[in-house]
N, C-alpha and C positions, 0 to 999 in steps of 0.2 A: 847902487847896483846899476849897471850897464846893462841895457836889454838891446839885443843884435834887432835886426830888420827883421819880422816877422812875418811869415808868408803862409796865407791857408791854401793848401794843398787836397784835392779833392781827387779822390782815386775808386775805379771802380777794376772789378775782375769778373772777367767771365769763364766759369768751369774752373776755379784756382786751384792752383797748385800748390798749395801752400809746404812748405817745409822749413820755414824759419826762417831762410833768409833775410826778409823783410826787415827783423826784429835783429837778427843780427847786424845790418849793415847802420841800422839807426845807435844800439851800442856802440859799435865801431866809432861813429861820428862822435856820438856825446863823450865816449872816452877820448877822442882825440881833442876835446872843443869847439868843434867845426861848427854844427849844429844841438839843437836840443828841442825835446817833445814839451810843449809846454800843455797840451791836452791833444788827446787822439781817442778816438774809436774808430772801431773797426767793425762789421756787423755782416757775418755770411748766415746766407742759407742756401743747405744744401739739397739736394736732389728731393727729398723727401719732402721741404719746408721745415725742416729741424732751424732751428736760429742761435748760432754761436754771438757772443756780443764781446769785443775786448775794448777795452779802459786802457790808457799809458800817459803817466807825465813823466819828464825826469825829474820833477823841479822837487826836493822836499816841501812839509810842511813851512818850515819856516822861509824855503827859497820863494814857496805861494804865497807865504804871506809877503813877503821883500817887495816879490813881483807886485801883489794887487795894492801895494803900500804908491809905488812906482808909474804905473798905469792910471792909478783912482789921484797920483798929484797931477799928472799931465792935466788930465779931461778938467778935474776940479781947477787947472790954471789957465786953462781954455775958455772955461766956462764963467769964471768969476773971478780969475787975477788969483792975487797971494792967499787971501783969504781962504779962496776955492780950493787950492791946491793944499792947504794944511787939511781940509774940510776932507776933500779927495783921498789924501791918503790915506786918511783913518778911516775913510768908508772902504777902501780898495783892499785895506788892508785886513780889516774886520771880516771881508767879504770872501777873504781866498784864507784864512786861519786855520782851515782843515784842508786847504789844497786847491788848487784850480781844477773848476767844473762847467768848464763852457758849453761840452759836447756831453747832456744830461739824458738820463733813460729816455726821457720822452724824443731827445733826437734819432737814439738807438730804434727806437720802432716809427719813427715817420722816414726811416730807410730801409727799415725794413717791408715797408707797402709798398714802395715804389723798385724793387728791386724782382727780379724774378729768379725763382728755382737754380739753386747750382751756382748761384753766382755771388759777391763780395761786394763792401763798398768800405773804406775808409775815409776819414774827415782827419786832416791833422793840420794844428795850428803847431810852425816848426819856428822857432826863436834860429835866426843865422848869426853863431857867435864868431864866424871867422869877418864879420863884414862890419866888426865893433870899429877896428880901428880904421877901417877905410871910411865909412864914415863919419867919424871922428876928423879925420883929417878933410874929409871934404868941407865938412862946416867950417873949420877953422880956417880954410881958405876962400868963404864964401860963400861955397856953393848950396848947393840945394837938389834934391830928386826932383826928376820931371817925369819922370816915367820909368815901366821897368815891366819886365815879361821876358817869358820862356822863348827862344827862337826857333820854329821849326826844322828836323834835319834837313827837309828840301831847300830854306832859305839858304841853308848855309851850303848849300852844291851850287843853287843860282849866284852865289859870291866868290866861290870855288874853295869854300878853307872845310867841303866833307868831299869824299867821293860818291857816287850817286848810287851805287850799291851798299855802302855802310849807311847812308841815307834811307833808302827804301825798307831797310833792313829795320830801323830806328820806327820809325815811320807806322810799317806794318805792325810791330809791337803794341803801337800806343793807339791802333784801333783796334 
């Protein structure tokens, strides 16, 4: 199994709005391949302190178990060579049998403390499967990550490839 670049993604909302979107454009993606929820919560409370709490992977039982099969060879071949990584995957594997549960109740409510009235917070560990075959080919050529992060929209008006109003606009959004 091929596991894309996986990227935790931390999201909060204030007074949301919620009408599905969210969950639709995340469908959208895993139907298309693009991406996929290997674990997420989500946890509002609203006006009242009432506390909604949601759960998502996409990955079936058996894709959790693939995955933690996958994941538990790596570390296990990291950590102690061939041996480690047979060792690894039966533990990884044994470990995600009913699903991956990174983001457990006990997360759901230490976000829930730190969060105030009316407002949301999501945690999502996102698997990027469009980024399997890029790379794929970068190793095969060599190379190696050295770094990677989101670019802000002001960065890209100080380079000229936003305009400064579609910038601002982006910008304002994400405070």
């Amino acid at each position: 199994m091929a596991i894309g670049p996986v990227q935790l993604i931390v999201l909060a909302f204030n007074e949301p709005n919620f009408q599905g979107e969210v969950l639709a454009e995340l469908d959208r993606l895993k139907e298309n391949d693009v991406v996929r929820v290997i674990d997420a919560i989500a946890v509002h409370k609203d006006a009242e302190g009432e506390v909604t709490v949601l759960k998502r992977t996409d990955l079936s039982d058996d894709e959790a178990a693939e995955f933690g099969a996958t994941v538990g060879a790596l570390i296990g071949l990291g950590a102690a060579g061939l041996e480690g990584a047979e060792a690894g995957a039966e533990a990884g594997a044994e470990a995600t049998a009913d699903g991956v549960d990174v983001f457990d109740e006990a997360d759901a409510w230490d976000v829930v403390e730190d969060i105030p009235e009316n407002s949301a917070a999501a945690l999502i560990l996102l698997e990027h499967r469009w980024a399997i075959p890029v790379r794929d080919a970068v190793v095969r050529a060599g190379g190696f990550r050295v770094a990677d992060g989101f670019i802000s929209p002001l960065d890209l008006v100080a380079v000229g490839l936003l305009a400064a109003e579609e910038a601002e606009a982006l910008v304002s959004a994400e405070s």
